[in-house]
C-alpha positions in Angstrom: -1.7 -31.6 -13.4 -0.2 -29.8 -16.3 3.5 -30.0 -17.5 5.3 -27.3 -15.4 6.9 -24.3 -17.5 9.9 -22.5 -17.3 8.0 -19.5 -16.0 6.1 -21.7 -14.1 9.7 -23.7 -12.4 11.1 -20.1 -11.8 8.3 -19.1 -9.9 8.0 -21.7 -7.6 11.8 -22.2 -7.0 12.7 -18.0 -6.5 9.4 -16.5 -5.1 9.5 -15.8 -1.0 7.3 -18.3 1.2 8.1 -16.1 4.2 7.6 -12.6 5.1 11.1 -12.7 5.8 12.5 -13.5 2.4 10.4 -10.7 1.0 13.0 -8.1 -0.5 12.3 -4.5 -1.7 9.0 -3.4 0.4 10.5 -2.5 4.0 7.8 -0.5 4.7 5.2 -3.0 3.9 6.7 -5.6 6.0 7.2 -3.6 8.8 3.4 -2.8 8.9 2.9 -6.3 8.6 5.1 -7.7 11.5 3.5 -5.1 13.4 -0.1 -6.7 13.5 1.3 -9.3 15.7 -2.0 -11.4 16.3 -4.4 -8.7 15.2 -4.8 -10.0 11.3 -7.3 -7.6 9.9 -10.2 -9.1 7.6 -8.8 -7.6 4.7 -5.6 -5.7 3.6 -5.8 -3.9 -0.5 -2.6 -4.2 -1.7 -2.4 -1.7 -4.5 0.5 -0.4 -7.1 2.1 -1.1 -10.9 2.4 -4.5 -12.0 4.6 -6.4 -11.2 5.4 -4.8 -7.6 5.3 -7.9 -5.6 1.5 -7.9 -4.5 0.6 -11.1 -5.0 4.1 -12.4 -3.7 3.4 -10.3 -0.2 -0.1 -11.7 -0.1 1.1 -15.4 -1.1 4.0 -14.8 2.1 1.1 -13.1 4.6 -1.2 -16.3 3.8 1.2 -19.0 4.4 3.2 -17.2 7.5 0.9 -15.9 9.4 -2.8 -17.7 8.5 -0.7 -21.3 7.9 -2.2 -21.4 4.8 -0.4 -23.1 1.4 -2.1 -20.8 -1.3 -1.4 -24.5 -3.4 -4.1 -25.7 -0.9 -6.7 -23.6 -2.9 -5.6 -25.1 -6.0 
């Protein structure tokens, strides 16, 4: 495994693991709590960089499908 950088340490240490801890989309995790236990087969996440789309899909996949997105890696 490679040396961690400090991009890399912040990351890990300050990004949400829950759907909970996600701040700044209310809308979008209201739409998700609301699927209860109908997941669909795929949700497009779409917007400017650096809007959180990744971090919401990271917090959907280890909340809801118990999935560590590390687990791919």
């Amino acid at each position: 495994m490679p040396p961690l950088t400090v991009s890399t340490d912040l990351d890990v240490k300050y990004r949400p693991k829950t759907i909970s801890d996600v701040i700044g989309q209310p809308d979008a995790v209201k739409a998700i709590r609301s699927w209860g236990a109908n997941i669909p087969r795929a949700v497009l996440f779409y917007g400017q960089t650096g809007g959180g789309k990744t971090t919401l899909a990271r917090a959907i996949t280890t909340e809801l499908l118990g999935v560590k997105i590390n687990d791919y890696m």
